[in-house]
PLY file of the C-alpha trace (Angstrom):
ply
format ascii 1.0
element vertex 294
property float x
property float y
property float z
element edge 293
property int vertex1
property int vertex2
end_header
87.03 104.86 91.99
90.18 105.86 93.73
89.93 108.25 97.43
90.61 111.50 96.78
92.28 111.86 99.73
95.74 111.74 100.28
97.30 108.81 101.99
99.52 109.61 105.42
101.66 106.50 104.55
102.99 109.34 101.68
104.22 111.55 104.22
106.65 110.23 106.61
107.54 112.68 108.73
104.11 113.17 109.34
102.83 109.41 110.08
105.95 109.12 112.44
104.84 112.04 114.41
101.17 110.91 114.55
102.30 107.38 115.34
104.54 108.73 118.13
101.74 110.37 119.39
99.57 107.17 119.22
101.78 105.16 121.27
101.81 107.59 124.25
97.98 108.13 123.99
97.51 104.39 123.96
98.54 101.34 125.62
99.83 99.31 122.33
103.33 99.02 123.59
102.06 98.11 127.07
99.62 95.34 126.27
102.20 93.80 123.73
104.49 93.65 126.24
102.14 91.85 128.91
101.87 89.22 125.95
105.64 88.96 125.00
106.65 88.44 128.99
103.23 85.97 129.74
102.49 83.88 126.51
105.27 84.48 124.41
107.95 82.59 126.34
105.69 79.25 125.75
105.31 79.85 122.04
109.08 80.11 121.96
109.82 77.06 123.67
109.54 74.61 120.74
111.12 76.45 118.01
114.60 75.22 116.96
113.98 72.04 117.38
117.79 71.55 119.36
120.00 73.41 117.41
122.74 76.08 118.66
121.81 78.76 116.05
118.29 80.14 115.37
117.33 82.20 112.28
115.07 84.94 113.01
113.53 87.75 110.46
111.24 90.88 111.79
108.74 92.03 109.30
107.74 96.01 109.97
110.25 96.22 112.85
110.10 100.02 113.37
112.79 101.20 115.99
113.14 97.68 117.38
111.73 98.62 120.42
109.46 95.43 120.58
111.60 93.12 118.74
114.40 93.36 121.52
111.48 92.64 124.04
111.04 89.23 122.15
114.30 88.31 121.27
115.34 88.79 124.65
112.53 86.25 125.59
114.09 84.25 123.11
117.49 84.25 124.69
116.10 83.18 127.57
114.62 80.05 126.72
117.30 79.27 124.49
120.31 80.51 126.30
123.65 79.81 124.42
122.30 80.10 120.72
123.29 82.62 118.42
120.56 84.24 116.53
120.66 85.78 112.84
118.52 88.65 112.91
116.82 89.90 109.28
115.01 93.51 110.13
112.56 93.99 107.42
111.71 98.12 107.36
110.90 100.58 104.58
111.52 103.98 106.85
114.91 104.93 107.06
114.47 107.09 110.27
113.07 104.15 112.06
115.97 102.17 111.34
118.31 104.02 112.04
116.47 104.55 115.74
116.53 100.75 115.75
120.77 100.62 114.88
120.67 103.17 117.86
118.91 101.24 120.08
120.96 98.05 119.24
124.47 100.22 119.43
123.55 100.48 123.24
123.12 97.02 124.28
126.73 95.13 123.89
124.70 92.59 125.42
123.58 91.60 122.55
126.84 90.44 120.88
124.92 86.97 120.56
122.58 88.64 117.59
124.25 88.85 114.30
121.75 91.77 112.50
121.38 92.54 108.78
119.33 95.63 108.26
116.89 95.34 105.05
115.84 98.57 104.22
112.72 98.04 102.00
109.16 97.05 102.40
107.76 93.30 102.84
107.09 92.86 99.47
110.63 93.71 98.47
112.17 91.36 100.99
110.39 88.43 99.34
111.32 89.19 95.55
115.04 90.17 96.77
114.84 86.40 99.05
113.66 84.32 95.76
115.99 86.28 93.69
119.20 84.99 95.79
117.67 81.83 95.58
118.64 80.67 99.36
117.81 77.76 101.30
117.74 79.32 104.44
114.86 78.77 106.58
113.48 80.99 109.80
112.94 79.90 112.97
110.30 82.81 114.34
109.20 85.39 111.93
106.98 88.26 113.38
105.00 90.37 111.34
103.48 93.26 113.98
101.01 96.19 112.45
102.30 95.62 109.29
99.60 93.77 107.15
98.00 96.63 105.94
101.00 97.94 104.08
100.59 94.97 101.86
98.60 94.27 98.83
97.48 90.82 99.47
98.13 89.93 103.07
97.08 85.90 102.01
99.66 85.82 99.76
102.50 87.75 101.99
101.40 84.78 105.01
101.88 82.28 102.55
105.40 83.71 101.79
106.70 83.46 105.04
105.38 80.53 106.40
106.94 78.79 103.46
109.75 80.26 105.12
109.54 78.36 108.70
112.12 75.48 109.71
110.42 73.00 111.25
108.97 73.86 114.57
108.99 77.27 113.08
106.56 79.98 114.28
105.10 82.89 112.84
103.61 85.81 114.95
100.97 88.31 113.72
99.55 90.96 115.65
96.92 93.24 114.50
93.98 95.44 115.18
91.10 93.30 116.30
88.22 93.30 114.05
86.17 94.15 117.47
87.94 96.84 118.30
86.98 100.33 117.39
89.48 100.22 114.20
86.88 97.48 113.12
84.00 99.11 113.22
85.23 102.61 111.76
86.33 100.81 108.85
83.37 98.39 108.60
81.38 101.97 108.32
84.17 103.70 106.31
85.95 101.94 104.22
85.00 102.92 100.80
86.27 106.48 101.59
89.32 105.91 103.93
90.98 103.11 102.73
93.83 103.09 100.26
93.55 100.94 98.02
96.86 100.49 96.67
97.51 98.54 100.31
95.33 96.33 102.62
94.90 98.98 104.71
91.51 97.97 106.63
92.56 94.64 107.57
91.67 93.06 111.23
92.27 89.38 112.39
89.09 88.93 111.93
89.90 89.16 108.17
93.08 86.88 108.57
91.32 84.26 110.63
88.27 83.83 107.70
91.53 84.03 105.63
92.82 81.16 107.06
90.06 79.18 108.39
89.15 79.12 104.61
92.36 78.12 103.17
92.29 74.83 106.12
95.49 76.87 107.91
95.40 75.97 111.74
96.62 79.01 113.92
96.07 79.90 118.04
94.96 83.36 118.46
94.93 85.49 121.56
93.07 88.96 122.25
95.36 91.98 123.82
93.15 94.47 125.58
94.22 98.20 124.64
92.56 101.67 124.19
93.40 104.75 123.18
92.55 108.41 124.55
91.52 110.51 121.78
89.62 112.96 123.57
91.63 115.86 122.03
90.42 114.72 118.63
86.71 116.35 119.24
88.71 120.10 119.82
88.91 121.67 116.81
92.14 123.26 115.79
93.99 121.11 118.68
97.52 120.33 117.27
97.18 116.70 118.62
93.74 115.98 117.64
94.37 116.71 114.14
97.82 113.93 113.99
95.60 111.87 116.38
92.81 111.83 113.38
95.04 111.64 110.36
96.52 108.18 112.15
93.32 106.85 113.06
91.99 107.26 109.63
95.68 106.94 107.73
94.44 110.32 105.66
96.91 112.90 105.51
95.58 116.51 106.79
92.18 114.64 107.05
90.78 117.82 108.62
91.74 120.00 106.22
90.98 117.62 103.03
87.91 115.03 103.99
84.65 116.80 103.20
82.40 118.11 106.01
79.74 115.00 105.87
82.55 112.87 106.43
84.63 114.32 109.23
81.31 115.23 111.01
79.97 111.06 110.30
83.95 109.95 111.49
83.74 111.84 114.20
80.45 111.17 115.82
81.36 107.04 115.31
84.65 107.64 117.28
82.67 109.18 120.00
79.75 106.29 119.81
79.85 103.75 122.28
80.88 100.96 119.38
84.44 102.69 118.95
84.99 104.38 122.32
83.71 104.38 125.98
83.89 108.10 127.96
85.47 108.23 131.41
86.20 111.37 133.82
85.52 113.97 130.63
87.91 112.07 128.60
86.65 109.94 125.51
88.83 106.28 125.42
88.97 104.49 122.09
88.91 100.61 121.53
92.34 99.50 120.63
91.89 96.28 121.16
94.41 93.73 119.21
95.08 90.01 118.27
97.84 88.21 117.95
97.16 85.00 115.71
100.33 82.00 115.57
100.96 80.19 112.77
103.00 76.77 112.45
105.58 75.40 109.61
103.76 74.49 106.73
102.57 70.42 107.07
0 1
1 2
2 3
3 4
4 5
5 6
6 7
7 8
8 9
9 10
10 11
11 12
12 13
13 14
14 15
15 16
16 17
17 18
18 19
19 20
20 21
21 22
22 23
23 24
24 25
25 26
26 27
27 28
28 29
29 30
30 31
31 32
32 33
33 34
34 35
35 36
36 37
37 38
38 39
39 40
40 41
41 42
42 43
43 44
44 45
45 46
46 47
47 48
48 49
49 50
50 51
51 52
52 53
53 54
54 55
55 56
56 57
57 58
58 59
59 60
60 61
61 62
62 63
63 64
64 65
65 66
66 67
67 68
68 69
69 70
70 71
71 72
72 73
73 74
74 75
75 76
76 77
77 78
78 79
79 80
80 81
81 82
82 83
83 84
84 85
85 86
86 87
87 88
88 89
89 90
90 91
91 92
92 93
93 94
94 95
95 96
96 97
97 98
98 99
99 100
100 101
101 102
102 103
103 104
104 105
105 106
106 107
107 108
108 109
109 110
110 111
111 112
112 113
113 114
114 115
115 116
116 117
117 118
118 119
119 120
120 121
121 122
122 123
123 124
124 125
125 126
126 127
127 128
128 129
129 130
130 131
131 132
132 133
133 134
134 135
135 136
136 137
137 138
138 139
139 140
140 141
141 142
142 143
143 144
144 145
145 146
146 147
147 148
148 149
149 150
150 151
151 152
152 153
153 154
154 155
155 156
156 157
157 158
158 159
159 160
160 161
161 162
162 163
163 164
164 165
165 166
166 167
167 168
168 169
169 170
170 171
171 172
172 173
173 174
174 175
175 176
176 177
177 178
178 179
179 180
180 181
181 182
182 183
183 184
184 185
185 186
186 187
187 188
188 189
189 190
190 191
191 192
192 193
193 194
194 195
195 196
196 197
197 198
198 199
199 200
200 201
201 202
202 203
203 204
204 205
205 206
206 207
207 208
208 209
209 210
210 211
211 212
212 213
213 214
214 215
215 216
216 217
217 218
218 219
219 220
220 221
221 222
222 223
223 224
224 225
225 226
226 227
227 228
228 229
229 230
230 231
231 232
232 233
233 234
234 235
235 236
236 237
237 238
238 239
239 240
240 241
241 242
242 243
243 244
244 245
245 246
246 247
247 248
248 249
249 250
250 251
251 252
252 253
253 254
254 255
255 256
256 257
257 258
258 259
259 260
260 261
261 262
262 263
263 264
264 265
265 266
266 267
267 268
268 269
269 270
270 271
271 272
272 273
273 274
274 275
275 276
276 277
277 278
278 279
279 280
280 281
281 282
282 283
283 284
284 285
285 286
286 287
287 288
288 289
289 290
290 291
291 292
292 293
């Protein structure tokens, strides 16, 4: 039986707001970057495999901010090589924050981008319909699984897609974090299921560990304040709720059993910790690497 509640992926202005809002309230940005500028560079290291041009295709980029972090890690251990750059992104505001972005760095004359605007799924029937050869050196895929139907299958897609050497990235909620346990608790009445949408690495790592797929993973501390969540009527507690349960006015819409049930589990010491008045959710993610197919 399908959620009668509304999706927020449906409303776009609205999940860019709330997801605006997330990043300042959390430390996502901040602990991705600690892992682009410490273990990234090493990952990159051995991709390429000598050659002056490296092919590289983004996979949920947003507004870029991220990807430029990593490509510019990129340039740095391979100085010299061009890159092709494939941005995979359904939202058309995003993109066009990304072209922005890009427009401002002549620096980065060495990046030859093609802009894709369409959703993972849609990149991979448009790539078998033009029936190339190309292969990728680094594909990332970061919070982007659960917009997917069947996030085994998507994997399998691009890691067909690695030259050798080739590395793909994943970075996701951890299933330890406090996203885990809400939708361990919740799922049934949260989560779309159109998409994948309470996926964790924990899920990708059975995933793989069942299909014989080696991978490193590594855990990225983050958390979240969503202290303003517990005031009702707050502006900012109600986006910070619809993005931490991806329902769309989910205090106006989810019944009173289950706002009152999600919201004493965010406040319970498996999802969040309290600290000086202020209540700190588990963000924790995990970034899992995945080699060229043997």
């Amino acid at each position: 039986m399908g959620s009668p509640l509304k999706s927020l992926v449906h409303d776009d202005d609205r999940y860019q707001r709330s997801f605006r809002l997330f990043l300042e309230r959390s430390s996502e940005h901040q602990c991705m970057r600690d892992f682009i500028h410490s273990k990234l560079p090493d990952i990159l290291s051995s991709i390429g495999d000598g050659k002056s041009h490296l092919n590289v295709i983004g996979v949920g980029s947003g507004a870029g901010e991220i990807d430029l972090e990593m490509l510019n890690e990129l340039h740095k251990k391979h100085p010299g090589v061009t890159v092709d750059n494939e941005v995979v992104e359904p939202s058309s505001q995003q993109l066009h924050n990304y072209k922005v972005l890009v427009s401002q760095k002549p620096e980065l004359n060495y990046i030859k981008f093609t802009w894709n605007k369409m959703t993972a799924s849609e990149f991979e029937e448009s790539w078998k319909l033009s029936e190339t050869t190309k292969k990728a050196d680094f594909i990332h895929m970061i919070q982007m699984l659960y917009y997917v139907k069947d996030p085994g299958a998507t994997i399998s897609f691009f890691q067909s897609l690695l030259d050798k050497n080739g590395k793909l990235l994943i970075i996701l909620v951890s299933g330890e974090s406090g996203w885990g346990k809400l939708w361990r608790k919740y799922r049934h009445e949260l989560c779309n299921t159109e998409i994948s949408q309470c996926v964790t690495t924990g899920d990708i790592k059975s995933l793989l560990d069942s299909k014989g797929v080696s991978y490193h993973s590594f855990d990225l501390p983050s958390q979240m304040d969503i202290t303003e969540c517990f005031t009702q009527g707050d502006e900012k507690g109600e986006l910070l709720l619809d993005f931490l349960t991806e329902v769309l006015d989910f205090n106006k819409t989810a019944s009173p059993e289950l706002k009152d049930g999600v919201l004493e589990l965010l406040r319970h010491p498996d999802c969040s910790m309290e600290s000086e008045g202020r209540v700190i959710f588990n963000n924790n993610l995990g970034v899992i690497v995945i080699n060229e197919p043997n």
